[in-house]
CHARMM internal coordinates of N, CA and C (Angstrom, degrees):
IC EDIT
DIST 1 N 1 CA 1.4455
DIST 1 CA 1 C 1.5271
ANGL 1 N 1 CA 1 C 108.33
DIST 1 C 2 N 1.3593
ANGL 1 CA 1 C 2 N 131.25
DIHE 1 N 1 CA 1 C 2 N 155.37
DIST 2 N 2 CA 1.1130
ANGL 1 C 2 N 2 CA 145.52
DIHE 1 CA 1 C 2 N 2 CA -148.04
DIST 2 CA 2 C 1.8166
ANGL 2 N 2 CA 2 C 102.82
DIHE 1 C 2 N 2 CA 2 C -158.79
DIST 2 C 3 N 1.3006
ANGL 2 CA 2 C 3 N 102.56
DIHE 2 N 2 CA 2 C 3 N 108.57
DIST 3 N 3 CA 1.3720
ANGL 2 C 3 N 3 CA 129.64
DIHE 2 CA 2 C 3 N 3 CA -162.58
DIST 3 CA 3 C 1.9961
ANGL 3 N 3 CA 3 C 84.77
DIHE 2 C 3 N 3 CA 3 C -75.35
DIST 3 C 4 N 1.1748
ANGL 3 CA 3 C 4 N 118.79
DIHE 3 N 3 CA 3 C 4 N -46.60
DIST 4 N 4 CA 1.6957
ANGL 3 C 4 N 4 CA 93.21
DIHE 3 CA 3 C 4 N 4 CA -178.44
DIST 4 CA 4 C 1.3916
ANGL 4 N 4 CA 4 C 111.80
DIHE 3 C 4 N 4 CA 4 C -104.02
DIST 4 C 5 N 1.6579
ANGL 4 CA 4 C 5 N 116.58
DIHE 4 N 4 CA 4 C 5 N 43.67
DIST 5 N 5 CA 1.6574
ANGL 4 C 5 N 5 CA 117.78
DIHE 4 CA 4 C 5 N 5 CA 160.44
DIST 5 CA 5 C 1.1831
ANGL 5 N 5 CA 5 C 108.99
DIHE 4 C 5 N 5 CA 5 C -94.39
DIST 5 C 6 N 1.4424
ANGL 5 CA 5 C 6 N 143.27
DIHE 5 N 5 CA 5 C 6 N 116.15
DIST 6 N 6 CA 1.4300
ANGL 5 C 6 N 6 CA 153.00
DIHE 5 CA 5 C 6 N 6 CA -175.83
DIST 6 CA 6 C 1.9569
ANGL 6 N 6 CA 6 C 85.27
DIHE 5 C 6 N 6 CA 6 C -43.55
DIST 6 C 7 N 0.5048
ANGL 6 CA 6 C 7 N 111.81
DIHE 6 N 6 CA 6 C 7 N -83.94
DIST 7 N 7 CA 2.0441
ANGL 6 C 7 N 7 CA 113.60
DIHE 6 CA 6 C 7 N 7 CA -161.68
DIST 7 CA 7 C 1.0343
ANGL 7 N 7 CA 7 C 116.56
DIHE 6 C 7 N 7 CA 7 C -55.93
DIST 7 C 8 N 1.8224
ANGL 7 CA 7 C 8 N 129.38
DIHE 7 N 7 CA 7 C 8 N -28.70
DIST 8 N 8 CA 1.2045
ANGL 7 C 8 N 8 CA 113.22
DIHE 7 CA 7 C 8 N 8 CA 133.99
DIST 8 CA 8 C 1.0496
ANGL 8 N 8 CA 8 C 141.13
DIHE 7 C 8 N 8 CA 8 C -55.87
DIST 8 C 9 N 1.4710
ANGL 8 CA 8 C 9 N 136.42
DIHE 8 N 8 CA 8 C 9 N -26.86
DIST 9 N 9 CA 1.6552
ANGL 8 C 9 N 9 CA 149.16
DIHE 8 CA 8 C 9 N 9 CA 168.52
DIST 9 CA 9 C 1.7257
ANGL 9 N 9 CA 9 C 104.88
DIHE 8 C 9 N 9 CA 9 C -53.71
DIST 9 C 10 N 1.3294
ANGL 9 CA 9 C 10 N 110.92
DIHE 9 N 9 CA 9 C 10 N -45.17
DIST 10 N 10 CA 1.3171
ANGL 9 C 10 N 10 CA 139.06
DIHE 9 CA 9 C 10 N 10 CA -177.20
DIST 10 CA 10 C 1.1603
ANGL 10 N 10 CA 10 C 90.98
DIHE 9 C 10 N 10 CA 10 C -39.86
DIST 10 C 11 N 1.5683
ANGL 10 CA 10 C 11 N 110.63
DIHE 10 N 10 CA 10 C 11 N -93.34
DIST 11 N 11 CA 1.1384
ANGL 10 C 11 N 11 CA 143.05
DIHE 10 CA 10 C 11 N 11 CA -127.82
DIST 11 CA 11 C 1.9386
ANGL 11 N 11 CA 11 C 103.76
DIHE 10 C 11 N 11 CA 11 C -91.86
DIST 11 C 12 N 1.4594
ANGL 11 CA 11 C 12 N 104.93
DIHE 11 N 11 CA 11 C 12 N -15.61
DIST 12 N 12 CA 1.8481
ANGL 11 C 12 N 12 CA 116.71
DIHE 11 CA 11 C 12 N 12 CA 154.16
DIST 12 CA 12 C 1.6218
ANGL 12 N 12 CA 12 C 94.78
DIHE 11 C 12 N 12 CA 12 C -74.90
DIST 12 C 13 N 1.2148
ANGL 12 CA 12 C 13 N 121.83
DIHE 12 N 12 CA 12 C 13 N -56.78
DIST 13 N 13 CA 1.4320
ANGL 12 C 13 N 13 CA 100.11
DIHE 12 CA 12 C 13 N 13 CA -151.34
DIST 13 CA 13 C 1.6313
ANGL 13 N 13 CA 13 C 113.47
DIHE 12 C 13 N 13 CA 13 C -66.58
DIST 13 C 14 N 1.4371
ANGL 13 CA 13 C 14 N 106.42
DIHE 13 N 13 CA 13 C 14 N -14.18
DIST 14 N 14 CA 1.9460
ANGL 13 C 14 N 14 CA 109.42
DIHE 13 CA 13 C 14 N 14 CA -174.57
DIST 14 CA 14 C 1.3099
ANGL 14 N 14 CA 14 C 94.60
DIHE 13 C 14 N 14 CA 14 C -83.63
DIST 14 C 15 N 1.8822
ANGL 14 CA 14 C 15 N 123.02
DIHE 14 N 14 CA 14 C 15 N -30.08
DIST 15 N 15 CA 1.7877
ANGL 14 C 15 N 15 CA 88.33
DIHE 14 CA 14 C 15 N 15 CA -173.05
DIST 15 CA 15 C 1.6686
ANGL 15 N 15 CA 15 C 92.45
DIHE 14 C 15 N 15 CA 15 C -86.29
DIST 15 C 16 N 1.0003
ANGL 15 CA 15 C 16 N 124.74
DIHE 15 N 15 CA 15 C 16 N -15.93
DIST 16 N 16 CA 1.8517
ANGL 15 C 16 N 16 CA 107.89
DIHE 15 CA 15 C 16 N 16 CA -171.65
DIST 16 CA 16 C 1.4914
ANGL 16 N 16 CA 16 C 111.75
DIHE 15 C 16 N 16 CA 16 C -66.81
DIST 16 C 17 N 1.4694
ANGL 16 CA 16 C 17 N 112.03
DIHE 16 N 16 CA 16 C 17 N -12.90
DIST 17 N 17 CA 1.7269
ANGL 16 C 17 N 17 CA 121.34
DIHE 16 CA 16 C 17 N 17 CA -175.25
DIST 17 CA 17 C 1.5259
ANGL 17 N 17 CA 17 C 94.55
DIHE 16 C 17 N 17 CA 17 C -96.60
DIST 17 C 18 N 0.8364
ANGL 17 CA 17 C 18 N 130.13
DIHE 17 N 17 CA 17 C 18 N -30.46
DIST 18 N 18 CA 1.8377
ANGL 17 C 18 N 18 CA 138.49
DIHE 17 CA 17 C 18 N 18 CA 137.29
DIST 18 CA 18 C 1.5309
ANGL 18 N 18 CA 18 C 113.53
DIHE 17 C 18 N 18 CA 18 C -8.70
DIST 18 C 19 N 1.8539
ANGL 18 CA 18 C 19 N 109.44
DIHE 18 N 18 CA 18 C 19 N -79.55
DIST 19 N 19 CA 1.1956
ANGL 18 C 19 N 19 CA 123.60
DIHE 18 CA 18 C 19 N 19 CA -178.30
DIST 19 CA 19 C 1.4013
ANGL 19 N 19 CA 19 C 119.17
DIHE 18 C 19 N 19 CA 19 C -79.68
DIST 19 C 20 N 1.2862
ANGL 19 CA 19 C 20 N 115.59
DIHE 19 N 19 CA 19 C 20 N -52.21
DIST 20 N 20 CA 1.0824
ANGL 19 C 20 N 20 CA 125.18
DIHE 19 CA 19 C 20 N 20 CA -151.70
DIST 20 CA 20 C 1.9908
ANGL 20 N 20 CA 20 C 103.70
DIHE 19 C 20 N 20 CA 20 C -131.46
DIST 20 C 21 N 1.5883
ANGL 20 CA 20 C 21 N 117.58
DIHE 20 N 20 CA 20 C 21 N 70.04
DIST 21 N 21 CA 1.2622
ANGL 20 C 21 N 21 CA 105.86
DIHE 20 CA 20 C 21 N 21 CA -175.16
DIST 21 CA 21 C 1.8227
ANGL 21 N 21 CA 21 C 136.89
DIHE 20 C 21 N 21 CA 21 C -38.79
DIST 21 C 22 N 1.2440
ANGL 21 CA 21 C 22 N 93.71
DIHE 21 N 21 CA 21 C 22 N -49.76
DIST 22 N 22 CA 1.6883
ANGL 21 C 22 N 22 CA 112.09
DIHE 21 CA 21 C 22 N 22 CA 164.75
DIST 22 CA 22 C 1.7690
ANGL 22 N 22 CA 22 C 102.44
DIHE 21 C 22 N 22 CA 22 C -38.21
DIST 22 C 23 N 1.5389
ANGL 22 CA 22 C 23 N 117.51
DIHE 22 N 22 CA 22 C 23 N -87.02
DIST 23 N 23 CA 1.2305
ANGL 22 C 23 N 23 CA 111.12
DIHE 22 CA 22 C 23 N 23 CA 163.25
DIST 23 CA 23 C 1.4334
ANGL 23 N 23 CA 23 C 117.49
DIHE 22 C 23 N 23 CA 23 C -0.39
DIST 23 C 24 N 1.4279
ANGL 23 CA 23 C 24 N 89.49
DIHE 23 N 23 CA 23 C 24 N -99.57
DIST 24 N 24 CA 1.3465
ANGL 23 C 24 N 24 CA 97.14
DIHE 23 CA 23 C 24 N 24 CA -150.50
DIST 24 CA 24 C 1.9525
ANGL 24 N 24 CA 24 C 105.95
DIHE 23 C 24 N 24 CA 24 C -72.92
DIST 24 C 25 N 0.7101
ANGL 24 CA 24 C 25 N 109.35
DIHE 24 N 24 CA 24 C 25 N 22.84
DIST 25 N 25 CA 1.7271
ANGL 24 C 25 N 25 CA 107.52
DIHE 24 CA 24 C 25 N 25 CA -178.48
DIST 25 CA 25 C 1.9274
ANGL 25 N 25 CA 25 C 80.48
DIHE 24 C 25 N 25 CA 25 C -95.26
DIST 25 C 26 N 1.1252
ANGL 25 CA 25 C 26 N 135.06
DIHE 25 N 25 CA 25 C 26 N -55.04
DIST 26 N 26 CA 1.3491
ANGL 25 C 26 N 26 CA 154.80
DIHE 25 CA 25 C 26 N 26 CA -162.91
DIST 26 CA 26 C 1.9204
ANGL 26 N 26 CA 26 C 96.28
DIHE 25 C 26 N 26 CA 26 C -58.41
DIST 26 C 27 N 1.4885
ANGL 26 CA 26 C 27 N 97.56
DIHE 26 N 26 CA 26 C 27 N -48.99
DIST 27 N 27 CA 1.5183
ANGL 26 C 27 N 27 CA 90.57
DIHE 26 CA 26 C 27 N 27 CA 175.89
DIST 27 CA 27 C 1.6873
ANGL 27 N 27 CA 27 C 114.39
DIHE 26 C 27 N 27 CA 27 C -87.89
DIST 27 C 28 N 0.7328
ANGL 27 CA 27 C 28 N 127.95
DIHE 27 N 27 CA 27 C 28 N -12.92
DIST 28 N 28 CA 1.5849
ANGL 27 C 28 N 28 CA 149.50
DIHE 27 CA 27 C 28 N 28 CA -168.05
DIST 28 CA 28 C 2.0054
ANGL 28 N 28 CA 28 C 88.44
DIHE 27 C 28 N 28 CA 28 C -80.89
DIST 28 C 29 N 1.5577
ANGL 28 CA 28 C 29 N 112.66
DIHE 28 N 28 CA 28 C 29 N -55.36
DIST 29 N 29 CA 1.2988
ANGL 28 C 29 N 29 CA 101.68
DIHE 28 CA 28 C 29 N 29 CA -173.83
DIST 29 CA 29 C 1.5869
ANGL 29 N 29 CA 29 C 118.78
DIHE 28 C 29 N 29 CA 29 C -79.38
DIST 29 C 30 N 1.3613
ANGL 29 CA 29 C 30 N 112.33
DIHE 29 N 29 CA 29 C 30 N -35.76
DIST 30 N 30 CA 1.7332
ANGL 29 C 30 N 30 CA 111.21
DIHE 29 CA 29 C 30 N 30 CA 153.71
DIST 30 CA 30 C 1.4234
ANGL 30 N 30 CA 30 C 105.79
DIHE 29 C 30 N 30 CA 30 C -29.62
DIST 30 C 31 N 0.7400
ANGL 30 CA 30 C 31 N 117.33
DIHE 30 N 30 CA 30 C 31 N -42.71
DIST 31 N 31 CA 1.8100
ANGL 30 C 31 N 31 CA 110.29
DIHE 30 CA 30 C 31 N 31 CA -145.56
DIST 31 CA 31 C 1.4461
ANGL 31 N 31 CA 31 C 92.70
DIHE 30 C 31 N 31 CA 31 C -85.76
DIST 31 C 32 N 1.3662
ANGL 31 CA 31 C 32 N 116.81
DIHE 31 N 31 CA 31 C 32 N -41.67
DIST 32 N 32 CA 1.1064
ANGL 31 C 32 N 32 CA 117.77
DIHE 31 CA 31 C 32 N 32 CA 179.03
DIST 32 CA 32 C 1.3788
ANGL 32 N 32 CA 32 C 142.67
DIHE 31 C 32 N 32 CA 32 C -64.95
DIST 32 C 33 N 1.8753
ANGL 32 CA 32 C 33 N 109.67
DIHE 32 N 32 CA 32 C 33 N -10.19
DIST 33 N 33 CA 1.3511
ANGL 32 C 33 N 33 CA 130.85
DIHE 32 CA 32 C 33 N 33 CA -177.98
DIST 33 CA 33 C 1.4119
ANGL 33 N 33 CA 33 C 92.61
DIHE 32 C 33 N 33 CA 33 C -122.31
DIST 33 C 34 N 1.8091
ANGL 33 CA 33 C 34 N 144.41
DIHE 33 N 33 CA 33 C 34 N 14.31
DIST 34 N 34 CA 1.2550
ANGL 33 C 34 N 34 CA 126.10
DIHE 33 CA 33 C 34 N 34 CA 174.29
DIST 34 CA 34 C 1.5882
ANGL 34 N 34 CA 34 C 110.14
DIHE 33 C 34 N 34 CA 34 C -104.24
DIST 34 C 35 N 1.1950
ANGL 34 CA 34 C 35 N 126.10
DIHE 34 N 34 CA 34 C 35 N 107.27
DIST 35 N 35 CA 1.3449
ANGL 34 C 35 N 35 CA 135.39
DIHE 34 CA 34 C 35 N 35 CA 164.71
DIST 35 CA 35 C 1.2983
ANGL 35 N 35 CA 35 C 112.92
DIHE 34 C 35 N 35 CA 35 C -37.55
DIST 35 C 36 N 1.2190
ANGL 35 CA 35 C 36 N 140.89
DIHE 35 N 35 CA 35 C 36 N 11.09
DIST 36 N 36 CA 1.1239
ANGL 35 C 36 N 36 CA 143.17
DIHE 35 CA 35 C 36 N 36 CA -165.83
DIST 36 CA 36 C 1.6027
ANGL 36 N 36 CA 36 C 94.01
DIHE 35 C 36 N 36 CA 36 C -98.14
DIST 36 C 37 N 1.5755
ANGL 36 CA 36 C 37 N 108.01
DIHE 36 N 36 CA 36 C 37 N -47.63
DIST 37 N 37 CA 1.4851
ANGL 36 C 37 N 37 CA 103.13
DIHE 36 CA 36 C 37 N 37 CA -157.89
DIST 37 CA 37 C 1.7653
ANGL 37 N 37 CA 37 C 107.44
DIHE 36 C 37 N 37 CA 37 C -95.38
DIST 37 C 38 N 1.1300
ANGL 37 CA 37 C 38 N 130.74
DIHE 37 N 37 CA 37 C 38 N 118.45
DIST 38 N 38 CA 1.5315
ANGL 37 C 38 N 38 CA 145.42
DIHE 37 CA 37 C 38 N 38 CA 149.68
DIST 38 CA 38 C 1.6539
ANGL 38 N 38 CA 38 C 95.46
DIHE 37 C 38 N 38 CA 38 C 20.32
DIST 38 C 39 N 0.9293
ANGL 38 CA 38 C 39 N 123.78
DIHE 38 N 38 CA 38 C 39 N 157.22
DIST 39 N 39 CA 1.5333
ANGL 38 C 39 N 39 CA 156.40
DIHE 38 CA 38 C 39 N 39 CA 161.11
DIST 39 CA 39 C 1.1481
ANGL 39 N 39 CA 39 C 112.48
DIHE 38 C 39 N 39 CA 39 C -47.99
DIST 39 C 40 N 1.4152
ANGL 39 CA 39 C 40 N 114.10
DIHE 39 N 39 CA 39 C 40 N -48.62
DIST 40 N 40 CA 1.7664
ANGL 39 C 40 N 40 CA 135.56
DIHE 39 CA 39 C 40 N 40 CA -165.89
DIST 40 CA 40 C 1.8051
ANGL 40 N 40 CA 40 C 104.16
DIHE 39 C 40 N 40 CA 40 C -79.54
DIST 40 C 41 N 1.0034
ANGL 40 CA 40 C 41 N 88.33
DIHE 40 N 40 CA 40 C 41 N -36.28
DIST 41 N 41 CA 1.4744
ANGL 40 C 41 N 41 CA 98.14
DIHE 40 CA 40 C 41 N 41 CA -159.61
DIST 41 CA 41 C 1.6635
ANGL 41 N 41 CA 41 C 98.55
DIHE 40 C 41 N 41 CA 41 C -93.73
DIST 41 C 42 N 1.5579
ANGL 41 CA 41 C 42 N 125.70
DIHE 41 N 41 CA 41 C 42 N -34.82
DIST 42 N 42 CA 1.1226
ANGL 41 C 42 N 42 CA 116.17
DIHE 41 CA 41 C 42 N 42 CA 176.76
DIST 42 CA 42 C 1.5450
ANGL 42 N 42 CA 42 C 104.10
DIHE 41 C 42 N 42 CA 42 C -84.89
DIST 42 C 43 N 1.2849
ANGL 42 CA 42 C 43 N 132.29
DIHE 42 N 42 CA 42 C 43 N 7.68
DIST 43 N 43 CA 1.5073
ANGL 42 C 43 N 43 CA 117.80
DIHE 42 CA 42 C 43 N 43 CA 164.49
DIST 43 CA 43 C 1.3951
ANGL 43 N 43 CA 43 C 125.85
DIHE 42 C 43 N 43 CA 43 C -99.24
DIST 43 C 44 N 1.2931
ANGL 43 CA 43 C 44 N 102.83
DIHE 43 N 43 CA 43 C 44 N -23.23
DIST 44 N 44 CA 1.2327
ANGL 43 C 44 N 44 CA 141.28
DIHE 43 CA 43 C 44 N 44 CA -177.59
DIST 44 CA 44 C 1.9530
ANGL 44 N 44 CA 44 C 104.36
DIHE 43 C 44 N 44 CA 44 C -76.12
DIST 44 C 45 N 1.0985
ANGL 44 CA 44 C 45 N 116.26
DIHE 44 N 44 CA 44 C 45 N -25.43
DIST 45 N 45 CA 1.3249
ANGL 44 C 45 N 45 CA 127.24
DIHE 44 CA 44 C 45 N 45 CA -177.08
DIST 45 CA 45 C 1.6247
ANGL 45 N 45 CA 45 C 91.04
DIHE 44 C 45 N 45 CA 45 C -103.18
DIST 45 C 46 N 1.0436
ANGL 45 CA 45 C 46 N 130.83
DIHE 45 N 45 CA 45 C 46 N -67.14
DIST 46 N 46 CA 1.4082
ANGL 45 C 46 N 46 CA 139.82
DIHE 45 CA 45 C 46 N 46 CA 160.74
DIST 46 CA 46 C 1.7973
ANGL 46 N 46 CA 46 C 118.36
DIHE 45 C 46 N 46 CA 46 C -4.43
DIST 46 C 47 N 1.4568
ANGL 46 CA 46 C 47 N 95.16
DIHE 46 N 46 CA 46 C 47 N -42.88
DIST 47 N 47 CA 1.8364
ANGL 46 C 47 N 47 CA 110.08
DIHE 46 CA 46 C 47 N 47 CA -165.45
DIST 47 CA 47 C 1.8846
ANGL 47 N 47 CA 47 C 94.16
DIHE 46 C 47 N 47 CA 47 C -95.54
DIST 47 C 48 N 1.5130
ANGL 47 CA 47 C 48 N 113.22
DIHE 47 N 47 CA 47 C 48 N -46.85
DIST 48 N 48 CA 1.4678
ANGL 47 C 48 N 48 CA 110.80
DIHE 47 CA 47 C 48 N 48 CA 175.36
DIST 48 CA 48 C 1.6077
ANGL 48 N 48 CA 48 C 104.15
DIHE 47 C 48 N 48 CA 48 C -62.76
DIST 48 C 49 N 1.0434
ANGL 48 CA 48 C 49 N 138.79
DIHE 48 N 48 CA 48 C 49 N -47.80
DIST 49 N 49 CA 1.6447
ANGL 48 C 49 N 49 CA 143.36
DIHE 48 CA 48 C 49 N 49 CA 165.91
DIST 49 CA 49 C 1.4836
ANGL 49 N 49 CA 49 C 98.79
DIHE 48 C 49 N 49 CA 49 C -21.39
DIST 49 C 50 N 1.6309
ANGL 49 CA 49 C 50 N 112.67
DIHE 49 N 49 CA 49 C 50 N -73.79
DIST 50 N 50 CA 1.2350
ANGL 49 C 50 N 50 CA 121.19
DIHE 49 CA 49 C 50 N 50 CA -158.95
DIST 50 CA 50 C 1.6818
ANGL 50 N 50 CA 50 C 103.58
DIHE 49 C 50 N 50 CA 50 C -64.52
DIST 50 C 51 N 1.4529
ANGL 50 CA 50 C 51 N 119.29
DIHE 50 N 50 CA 50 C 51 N -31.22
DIST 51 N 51 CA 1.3995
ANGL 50 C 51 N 51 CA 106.20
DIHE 50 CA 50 C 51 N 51 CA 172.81
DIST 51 CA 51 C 1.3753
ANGL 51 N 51 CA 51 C 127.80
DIHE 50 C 51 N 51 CA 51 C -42.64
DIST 51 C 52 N 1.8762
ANGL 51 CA 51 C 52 N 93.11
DIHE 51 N 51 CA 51 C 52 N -62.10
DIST 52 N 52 CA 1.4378
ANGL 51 C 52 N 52 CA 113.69
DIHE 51 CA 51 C 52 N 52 CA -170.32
DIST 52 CA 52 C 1.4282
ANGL 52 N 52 CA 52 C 116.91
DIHE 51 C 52 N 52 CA 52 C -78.23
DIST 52 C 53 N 1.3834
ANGL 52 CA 52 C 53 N 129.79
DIHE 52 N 52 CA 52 C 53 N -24.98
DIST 53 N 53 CA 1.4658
ANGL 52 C 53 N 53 CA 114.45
DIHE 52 CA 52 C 53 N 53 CA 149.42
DIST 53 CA 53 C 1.3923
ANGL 53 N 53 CA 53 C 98.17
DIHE 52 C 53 N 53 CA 53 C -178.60
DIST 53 C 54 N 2.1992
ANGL 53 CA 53 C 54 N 93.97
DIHE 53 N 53 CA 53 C 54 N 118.84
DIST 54 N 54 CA 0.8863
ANGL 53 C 54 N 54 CA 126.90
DIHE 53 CA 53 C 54 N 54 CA -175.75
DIST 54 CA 54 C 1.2815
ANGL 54 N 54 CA 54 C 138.82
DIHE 53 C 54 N 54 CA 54 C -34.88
DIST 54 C 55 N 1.6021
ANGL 54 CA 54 C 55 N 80.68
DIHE 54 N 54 CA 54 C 55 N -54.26
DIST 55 N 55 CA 2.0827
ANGL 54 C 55 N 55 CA 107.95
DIHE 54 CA 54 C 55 N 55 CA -179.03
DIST 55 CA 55 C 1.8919
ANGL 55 N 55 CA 55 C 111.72
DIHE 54 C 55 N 55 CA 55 C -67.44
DIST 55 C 56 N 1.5394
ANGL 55 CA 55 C 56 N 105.27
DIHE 55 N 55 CA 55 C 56 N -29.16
DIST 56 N 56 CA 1.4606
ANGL 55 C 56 N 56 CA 103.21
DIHE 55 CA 55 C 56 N 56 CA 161.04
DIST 56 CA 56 C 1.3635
ANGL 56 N 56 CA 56 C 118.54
DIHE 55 C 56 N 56 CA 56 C -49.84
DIST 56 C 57 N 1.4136
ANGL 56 CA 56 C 57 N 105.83
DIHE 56 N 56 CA 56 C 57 N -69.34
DIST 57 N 57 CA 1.4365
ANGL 56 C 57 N 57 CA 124.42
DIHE 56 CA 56 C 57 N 57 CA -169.56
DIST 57 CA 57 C 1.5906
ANGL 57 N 57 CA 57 C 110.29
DIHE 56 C 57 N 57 CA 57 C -56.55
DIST 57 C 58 N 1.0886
ANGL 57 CA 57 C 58 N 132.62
DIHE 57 N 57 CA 57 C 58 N -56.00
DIST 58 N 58 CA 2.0697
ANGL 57 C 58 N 58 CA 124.62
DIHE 57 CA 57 C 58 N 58 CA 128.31
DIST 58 CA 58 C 1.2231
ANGL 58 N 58 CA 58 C 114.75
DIHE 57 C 58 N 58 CA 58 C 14.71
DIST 58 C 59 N 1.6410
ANGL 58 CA 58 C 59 N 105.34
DIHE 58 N 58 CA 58 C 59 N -77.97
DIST 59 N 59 CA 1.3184
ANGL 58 C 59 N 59 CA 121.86
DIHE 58 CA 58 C 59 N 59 CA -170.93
DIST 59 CA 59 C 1.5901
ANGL 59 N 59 CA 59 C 116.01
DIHE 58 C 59 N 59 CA 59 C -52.42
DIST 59 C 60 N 1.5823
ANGL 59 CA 59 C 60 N 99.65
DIHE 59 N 59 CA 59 C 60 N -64.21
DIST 60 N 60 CA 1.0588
ANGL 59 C 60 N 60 CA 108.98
DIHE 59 CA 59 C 60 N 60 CA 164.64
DIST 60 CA 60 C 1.6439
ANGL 60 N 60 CA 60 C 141.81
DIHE 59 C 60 N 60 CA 60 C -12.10
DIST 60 C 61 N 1.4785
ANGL 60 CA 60 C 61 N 83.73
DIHE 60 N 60 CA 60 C 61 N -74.39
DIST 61 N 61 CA 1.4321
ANGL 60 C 61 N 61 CA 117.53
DIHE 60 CA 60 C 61 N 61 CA 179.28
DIST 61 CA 61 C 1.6984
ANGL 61 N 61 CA 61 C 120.81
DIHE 60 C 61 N 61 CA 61 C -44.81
DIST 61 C 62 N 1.6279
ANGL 61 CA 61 C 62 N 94.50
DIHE 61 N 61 CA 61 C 62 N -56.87
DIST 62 N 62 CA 1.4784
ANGL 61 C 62 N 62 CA 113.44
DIHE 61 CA 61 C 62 N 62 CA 177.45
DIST 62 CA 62 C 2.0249
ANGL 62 N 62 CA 62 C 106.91
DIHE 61 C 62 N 62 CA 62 C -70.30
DIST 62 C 63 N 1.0500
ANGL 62 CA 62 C 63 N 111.36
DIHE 62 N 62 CA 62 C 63 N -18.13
DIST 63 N 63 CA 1.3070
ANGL 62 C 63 N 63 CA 120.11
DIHE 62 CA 62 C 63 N 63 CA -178.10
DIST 63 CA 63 C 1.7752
ANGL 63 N 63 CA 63 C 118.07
DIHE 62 C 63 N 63 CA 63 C -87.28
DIST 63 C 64 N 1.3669
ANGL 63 CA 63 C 64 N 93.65
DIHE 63 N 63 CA 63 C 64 N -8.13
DIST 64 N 64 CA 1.3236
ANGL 63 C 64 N 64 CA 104.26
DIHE 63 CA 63 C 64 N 64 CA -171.67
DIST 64 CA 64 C 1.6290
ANGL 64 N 64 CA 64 C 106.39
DIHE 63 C 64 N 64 CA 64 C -109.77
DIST 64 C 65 N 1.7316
ANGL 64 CA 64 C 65 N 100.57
DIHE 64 N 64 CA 64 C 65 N -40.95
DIST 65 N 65 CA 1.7826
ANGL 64 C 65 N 65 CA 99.51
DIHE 64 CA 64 C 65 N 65 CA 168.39
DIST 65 CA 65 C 1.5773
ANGL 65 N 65 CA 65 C 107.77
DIHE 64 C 65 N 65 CA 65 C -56.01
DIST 65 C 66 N 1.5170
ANGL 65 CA 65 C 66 N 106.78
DIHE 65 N 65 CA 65 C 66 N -67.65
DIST 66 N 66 CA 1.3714
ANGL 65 C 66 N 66 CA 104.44
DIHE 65 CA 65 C 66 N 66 CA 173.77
DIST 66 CA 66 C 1.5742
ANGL 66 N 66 CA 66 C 126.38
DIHE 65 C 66 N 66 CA 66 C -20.11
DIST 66 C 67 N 1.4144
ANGL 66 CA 66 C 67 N 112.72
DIHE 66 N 66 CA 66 C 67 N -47.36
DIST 67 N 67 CA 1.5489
ANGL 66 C 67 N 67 CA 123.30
DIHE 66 CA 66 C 67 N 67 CA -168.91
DIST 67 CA 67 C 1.9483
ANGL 67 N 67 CA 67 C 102.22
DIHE 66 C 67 N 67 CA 67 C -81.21
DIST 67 C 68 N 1.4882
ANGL 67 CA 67 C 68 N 127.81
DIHE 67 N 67 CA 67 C 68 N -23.84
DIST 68 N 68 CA 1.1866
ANGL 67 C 68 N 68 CA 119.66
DIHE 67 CA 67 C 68 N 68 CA -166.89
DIST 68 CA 68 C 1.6780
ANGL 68 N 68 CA 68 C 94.36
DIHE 67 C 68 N 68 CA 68 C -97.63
DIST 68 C 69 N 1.2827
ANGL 68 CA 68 C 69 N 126.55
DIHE 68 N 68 CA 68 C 69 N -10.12
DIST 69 N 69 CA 1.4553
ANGL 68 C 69 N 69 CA 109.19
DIHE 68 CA 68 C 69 N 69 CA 177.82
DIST 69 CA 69 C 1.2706
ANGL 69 N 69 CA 69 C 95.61
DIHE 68 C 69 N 69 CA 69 C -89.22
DIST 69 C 70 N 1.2630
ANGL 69 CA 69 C 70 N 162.20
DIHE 69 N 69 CA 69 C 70 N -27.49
DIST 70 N 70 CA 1.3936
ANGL 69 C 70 N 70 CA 157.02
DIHE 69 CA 69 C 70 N 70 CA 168.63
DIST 70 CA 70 C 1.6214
ANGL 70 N 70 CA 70 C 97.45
DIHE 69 C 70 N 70 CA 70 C -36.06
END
COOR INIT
IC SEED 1 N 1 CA 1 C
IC BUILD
């Protein structure tokens, strides 16, 4: 595994929200504000976010409108 392959990053951060929710909600929201990763994959990380904790994905969200009206 390879810490800067978008689908490996992915695919660590869903089992660490597995073990360790805090974790991986934390890597789940990286993923979700890095332009690096595809559309698919940042919405798709976006919807597991909102599973594993809500009030992040909230956070998120409002942090991200905020950032596109700039």
């Amino acid at each position: 595994m390879y810490e800067n392959n978008p689908d490996d990053r992915f695919e660590a951060a869903l089992r660490l929200a597995e073990v360790d929710p805090a974790q991986g909600a934390e890597a789940l929201r990286s993923i979700v504000a890095d332009d690096e990763f595809d559309p698919d994959t940042r919405s798709e990380a976006a919807h597991r976010l909102a599973e594993v904790d809500p009030a992040l994905a909230a956070e998120g969200l409002a942090q991200d409108r905020r950032r596109r009206r700039v």
